[in-house]
Structures are given as structure tokens and as C-alpha cells.
C-alpha positions in Angstrom: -1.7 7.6 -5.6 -4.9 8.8 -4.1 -5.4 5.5 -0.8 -9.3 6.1 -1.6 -8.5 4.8 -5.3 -6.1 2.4 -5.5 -7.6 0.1 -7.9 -6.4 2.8 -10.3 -2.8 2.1 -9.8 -2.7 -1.4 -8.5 -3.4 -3.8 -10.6 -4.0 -6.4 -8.1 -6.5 -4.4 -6.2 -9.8 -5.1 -7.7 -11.7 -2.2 -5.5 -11.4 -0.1 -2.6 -14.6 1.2 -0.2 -14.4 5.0 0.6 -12.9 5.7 3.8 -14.8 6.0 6.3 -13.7 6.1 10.0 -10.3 6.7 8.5 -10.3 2.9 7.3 -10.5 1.6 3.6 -10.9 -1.9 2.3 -9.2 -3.6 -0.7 -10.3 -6.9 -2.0 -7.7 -8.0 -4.3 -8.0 -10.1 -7.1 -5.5 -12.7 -6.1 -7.8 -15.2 -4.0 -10.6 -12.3 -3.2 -8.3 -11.8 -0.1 -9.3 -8.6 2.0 -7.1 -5.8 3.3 -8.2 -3.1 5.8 -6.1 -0.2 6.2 -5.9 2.4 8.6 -4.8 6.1 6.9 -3.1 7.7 9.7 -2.0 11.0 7.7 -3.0 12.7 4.6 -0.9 15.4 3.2 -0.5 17.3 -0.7 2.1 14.3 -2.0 2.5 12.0 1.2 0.4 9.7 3.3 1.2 7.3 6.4 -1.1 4.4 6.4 -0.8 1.0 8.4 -2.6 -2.5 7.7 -4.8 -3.5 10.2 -6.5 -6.4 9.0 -6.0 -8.9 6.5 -4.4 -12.6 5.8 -0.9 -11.1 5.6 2.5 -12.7 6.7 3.4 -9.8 9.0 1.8 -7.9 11.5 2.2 -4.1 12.6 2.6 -2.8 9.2 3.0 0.9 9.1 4.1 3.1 6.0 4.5 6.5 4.5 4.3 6.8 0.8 5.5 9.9 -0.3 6.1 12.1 -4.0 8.4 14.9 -4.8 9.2 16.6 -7.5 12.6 15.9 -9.2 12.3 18.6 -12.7 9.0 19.6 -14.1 9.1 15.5 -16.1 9.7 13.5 -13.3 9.4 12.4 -10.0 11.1 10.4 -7.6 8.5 8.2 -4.9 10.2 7.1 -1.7 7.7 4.5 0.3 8.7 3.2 3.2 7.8 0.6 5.5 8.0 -0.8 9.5 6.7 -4.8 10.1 7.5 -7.8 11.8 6.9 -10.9 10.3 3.9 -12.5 12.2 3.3 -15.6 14.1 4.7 -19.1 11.7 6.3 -16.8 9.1 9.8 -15.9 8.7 11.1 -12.5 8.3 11.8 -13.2 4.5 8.6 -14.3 3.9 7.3 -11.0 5.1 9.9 -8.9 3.2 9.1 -10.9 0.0 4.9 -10.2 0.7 6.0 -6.1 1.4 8.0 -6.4 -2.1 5.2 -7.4 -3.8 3.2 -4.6 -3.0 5.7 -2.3 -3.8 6.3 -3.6 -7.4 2.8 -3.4 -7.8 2.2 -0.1 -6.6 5.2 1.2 -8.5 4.3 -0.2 -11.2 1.0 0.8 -11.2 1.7 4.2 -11.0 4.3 4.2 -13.8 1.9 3.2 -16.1 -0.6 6.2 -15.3 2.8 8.5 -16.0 
């Protein structure tokens, strides 16, 4: 999943600006809603990114998203995740918006498999 191209494996995300300054925008479909993230750190098969803008239900998002090999077929992706639920929203509420985005990511980049 290259974090200058989402759109290509989530479905939601409807385009992503280039980075520039190390940030990236995605306007999703859902609403037009805008995301700005932050990439933090760019390696082969891993990045850390965190959210640093957008009409989210948690604040302080950080995560690494990271691929490795499991035989010459597969793969296994391990994407992980720090937040705490902002200001009026509950902690499940948060959780459940941080699923979301998973499935859809994961999902996304199943499909391209």
C-alpha cells in the first residue's frame, strides 16, 4: 500500500494529493470528508503515519502499517494503531471509526492480490 496512492486500495478514498511537506490529503467519498496525514517513516514494506487533521472521533492517531513475507504466495500485514477517543466521543466509538479503516484498507489490498 503505497500512502501516496491510496485510492488504489481503499475504496472509500476517492483521491489522495502527493506528499508534500511529508503530509497527504484524502477526500473520501463518504460525505467528501477530508483527512490530512502526517507520514512519519517510510521504509521497503512498512510505514508509520499519524492523522493530523480531519472530522474524526479520536484524536492523536498514530500507526505503523507493515508487510512481510509469509512463503513466496502470501503475506501476512500487521497494522497497528495508538488513539484516544476525542472530546464528546466514547472510546468505542473511536475503536469502531479505527475498524472501519482497517476493513477497508484490508480489504482493499486483498482485492489487488
Amino acid at each position: 500500500m503505497a500512502p501516496d496512492r491510496l485510492e488504489d486500495d481503499i475504496p472509500t478514498v476517492h483521491k489522495t494529493r502527493e506528499f508534500r511537506r511529508r503530509q497527504a490529503a484524502q477526500t473520501h467519498d463518504a460525505g467528501g470528508l477530508a483527512i490530512v496525514e502526517a507520514l512519519l517513516e517510510e521504509g521497503n514494506l512498512t510505514h508509520t503515519y499519524e492523522i493530523v487533521e480531519g472530522p474524526m472521533p479520536f484524536t492523536n492517531y498514530r500507526s505503523t502499517l507493515s508487510v512481510q513475507a509469509k512463503n513466496e504466495e502470501s503475506c501476512v500485514v500487521d497494522w497497528q494503531s495508538t488513539f484516544d477517543s476525542a472530546e464528546g466521543s466514547s472510546e468505542a466509538d473511536a475503536a469502531a471509526v479505527v475498524e472501519m479503516i482497517y476493513d477497508a484498507g484490508l480489504d482493499g489490498m486483498s482485492m489487488r492480490a
